[in-house]
C-alpha positions in Angstrom: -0.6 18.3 -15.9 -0.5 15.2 -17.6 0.1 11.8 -14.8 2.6 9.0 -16.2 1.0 6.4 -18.5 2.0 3.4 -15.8 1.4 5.5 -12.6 -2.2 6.5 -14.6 -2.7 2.8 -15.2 -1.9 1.7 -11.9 -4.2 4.9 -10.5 -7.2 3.5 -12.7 -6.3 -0.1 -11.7 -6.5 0.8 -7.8 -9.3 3.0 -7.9 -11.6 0.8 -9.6 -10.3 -2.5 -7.0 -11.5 -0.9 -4.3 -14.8 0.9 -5.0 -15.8 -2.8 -6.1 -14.2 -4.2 -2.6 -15.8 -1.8 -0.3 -18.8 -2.3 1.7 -21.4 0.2 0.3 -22.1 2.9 2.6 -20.0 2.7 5.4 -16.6 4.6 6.3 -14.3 2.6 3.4 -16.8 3.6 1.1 -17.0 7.5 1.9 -12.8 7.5 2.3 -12.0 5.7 -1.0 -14.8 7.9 -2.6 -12.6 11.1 -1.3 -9.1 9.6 -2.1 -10.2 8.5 -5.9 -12.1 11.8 -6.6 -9.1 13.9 -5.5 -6.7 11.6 -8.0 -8.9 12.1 -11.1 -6.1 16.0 -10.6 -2.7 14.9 -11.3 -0.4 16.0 -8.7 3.4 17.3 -10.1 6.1 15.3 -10.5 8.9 14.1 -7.8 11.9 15.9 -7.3 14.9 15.4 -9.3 17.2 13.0 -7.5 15.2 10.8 -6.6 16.3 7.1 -7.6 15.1 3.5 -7.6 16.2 1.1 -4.8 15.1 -2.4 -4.9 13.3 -4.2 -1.5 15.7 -5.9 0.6 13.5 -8.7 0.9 13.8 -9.3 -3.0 12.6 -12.6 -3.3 9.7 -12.2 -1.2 8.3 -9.6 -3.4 8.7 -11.8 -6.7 6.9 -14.5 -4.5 4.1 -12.0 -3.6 3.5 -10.7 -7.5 3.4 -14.5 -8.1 0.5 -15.0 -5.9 -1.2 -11.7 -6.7 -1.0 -13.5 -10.7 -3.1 -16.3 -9.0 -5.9 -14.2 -6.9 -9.1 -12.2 -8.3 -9.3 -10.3 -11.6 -8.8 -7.1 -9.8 -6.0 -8.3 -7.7 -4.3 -8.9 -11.3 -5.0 -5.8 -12.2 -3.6 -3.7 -9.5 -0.9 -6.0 -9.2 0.1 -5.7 -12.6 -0.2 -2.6 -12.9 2.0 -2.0 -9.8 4.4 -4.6 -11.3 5.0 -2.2 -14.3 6.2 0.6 -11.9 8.2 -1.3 -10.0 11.2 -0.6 -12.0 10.8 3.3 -10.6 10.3 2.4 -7.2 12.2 3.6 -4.2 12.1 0.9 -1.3 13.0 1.3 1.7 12.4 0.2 5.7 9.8 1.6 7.4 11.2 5.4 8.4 12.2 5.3 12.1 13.0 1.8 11.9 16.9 2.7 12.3 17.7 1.5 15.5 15.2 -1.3 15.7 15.2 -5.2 14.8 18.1 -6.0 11.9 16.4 -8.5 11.5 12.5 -6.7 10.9 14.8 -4.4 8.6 15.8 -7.1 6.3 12.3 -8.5 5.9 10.0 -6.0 4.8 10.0 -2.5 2.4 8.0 0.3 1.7 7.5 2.0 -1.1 5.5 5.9 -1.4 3.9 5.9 -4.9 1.5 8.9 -4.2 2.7 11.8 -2.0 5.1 14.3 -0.8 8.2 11.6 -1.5 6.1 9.6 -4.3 6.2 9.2 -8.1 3.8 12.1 -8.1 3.6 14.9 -5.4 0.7 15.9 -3.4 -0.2 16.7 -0.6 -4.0 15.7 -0.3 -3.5 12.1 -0.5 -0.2 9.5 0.5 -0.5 6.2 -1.8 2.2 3.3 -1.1 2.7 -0.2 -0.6 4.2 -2.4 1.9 5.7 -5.7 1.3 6.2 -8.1 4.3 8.5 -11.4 4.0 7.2 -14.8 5.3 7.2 -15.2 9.0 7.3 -11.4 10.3 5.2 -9.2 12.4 5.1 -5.9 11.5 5.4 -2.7 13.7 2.3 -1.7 15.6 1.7 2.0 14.6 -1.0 4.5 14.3 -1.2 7.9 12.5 -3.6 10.8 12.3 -4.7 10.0 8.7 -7.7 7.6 7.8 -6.3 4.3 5.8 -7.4 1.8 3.5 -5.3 -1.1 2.8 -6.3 -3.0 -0.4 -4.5 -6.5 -0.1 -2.6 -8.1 -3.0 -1.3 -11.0 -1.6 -2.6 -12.4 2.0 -1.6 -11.7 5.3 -3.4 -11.1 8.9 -3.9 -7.8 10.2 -4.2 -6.6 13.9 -6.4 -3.5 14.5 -7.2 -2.4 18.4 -11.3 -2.9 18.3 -10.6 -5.9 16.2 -8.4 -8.2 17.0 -6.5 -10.3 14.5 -8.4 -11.0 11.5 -7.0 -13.2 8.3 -7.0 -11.1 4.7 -7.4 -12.6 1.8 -6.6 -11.1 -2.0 -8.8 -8.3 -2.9 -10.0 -7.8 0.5 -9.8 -4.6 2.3 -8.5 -3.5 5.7 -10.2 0.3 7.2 -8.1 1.7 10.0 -9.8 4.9 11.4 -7.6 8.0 12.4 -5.2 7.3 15.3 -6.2 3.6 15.8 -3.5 1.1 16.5 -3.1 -1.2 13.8 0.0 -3.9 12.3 0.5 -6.6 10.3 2.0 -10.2 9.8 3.1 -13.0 8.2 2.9 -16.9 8.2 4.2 -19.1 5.5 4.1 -16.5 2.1 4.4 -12.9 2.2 2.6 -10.4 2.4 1.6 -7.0 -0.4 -0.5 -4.3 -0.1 -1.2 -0.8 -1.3 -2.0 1.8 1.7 -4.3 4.7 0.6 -3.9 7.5 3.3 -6.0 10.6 3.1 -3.8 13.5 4.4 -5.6 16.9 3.4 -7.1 17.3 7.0 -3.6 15.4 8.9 
């Protein structure tokens, strides 16, 4: 089965980010090896129905592709790449975010690009990204799958055995299965892509 041209592109774009950002040999390394060897097989495509929906936080995401344009090569890439697909995107609050915050509502998205609800179906592998508007913490959550985070434009993340640590573009944040982890925001938003592996979840 042949993958979309942009979702290919962006695929290509991803995958060749973060093998470069990845400390060789340790856990990153052996998860993005997995993740980017089981997306050289197309997965199908989404189910019919599924439409577009633009971030709530609109400006905030045109503010993060601005400062992806401005960080590493590879940042560009990915970030341009992901730019292209935007159009086909379905944002949306975090799921089980209903009854929380308004307010965290209105100020960040999620969008599945790779996955049982993504531009392309699978079930080996969840791809997404997250977009967080200036001056927000995100929800602290864990979940059984192993997760890289490959950051487009800067933010700080929180992970139990580490504490709060700043990320810059390009950089990579590993959260191990079940570890608490979250996210937030000073004066520019945050954008990442999330690479889950989900064949043993």
């Amino acid at each position: 089965m042949l993958r979309a041209a942009d979702l290919d592109h962006f695929v290509r774009a991803l995958g060749r980010a973060v093998k470069e950002a990845v400390p060789p040999g340790g856990p990153e390394a052996a998860l993005a090896a997995r993740i980017f060897k089981a997306l050289e097989t197309p997965g199908r495509p989404p189910p019919a129905g599924v439409r577009p929906r633009r971030p709530t936080p609109a400006d905030a995401l045109d503010e993060a592709f601005a400062l992806a344009a401005r960080g590493p090569e590879p940042v560009q890439h990915v970030a341009g790449a992901l730019r292209a697909m935007d159009p086909r995107l379905a944002w949306g609050p975090r799921p089980g975010s209903e009854n929380g915050d308004p307010a965290f509502r209105k100020a960040h998205a999620n969008a599945v690009i790779a996955g049982a609800d993504g531009l392309e179906r699978r079930e080996d592998v969840r791809i997404g990204v997250s977009l967080v508007a200036p001056h927000t913490d995100y929800v602290k959550h864990r979940h059984p799958p192993e997760e890289l985070y490959f950051v487009l434009a800067p933010g700080d993340w929180w992970r139990e055995d580490l504490g709060w640590r700043a990320r810059p573009a390009g950089s990579i944040q590993h959260n191990p299965p079940h570890a608490w982890h979250n996210m937030r925001t000073g004066e520019t938003p945050l954008l990442a892509v999330w690479c889950l592996w989900t064949a043993d979840a």
